[in-house]
Every structure is written in C-alpha cells, then in structure tokens.
C-alpha angles and dihedrals in degrees: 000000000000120000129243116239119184125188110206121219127215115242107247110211088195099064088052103083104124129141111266086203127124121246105250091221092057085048101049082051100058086044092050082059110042093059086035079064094046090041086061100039098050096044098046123343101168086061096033103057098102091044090053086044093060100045091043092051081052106051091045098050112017103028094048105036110044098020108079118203082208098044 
C-alpha cells in the first residue's frame, strides 16, 4: 500500500485579492423569485401553494447551493 504525502503551502495574503462583490445576475435572480413568490401568494394563495412550493424549494436548495454569487 503507498503511502500519502502531502506538502503543505503556505497561505499567501497577498494573492487573495478578489472582489467580495455579488454578481448582479445572482442577485437579480433571488430577487425574480422572491416577488414571483409574493406575486403568488398575494393573488391566490389557496391555488398557488404548490407553485410557491416549488420556487421556494428552489430558492432554498438549487439556487443556493450550486449557483455562487462569486462564481
């Protein structure tokens, strides 16, 4: 059986220098669903549960987890 080695680096403060800022288009989506949810849930929310199911399961798994604001 081979063995692991692993060299270590050490972390260089200098080369981390990128924007912290949001892309505006992840942004502008959150936002598109969030009033497409109010949308829903002021016109009819009895009819529109499962659609505002569906988006809201999507915002909260899908659109978090494989979408990056810094991506």
């Amino acid at each position: 059986m081979g063995k692991v080695l692993v060299i270590p680096v050490v972390p260089n403060p200098k080369r981390r220098k990128a924007s912290r800022e949001g892309d505006p288009r992840y942004i502008e989506g959150q936002r598109l669903l969030v009033e497409a949810m109010k949308y829903l849930a002021q016109s009819d929310p009895a009819k529109n549960k499962s659609a505002i199911e569906l988006l809201s399961e999507h915002f909260r798994t899908q659109f978090r987890m494989s979408d990056s604001p810094l991506g």
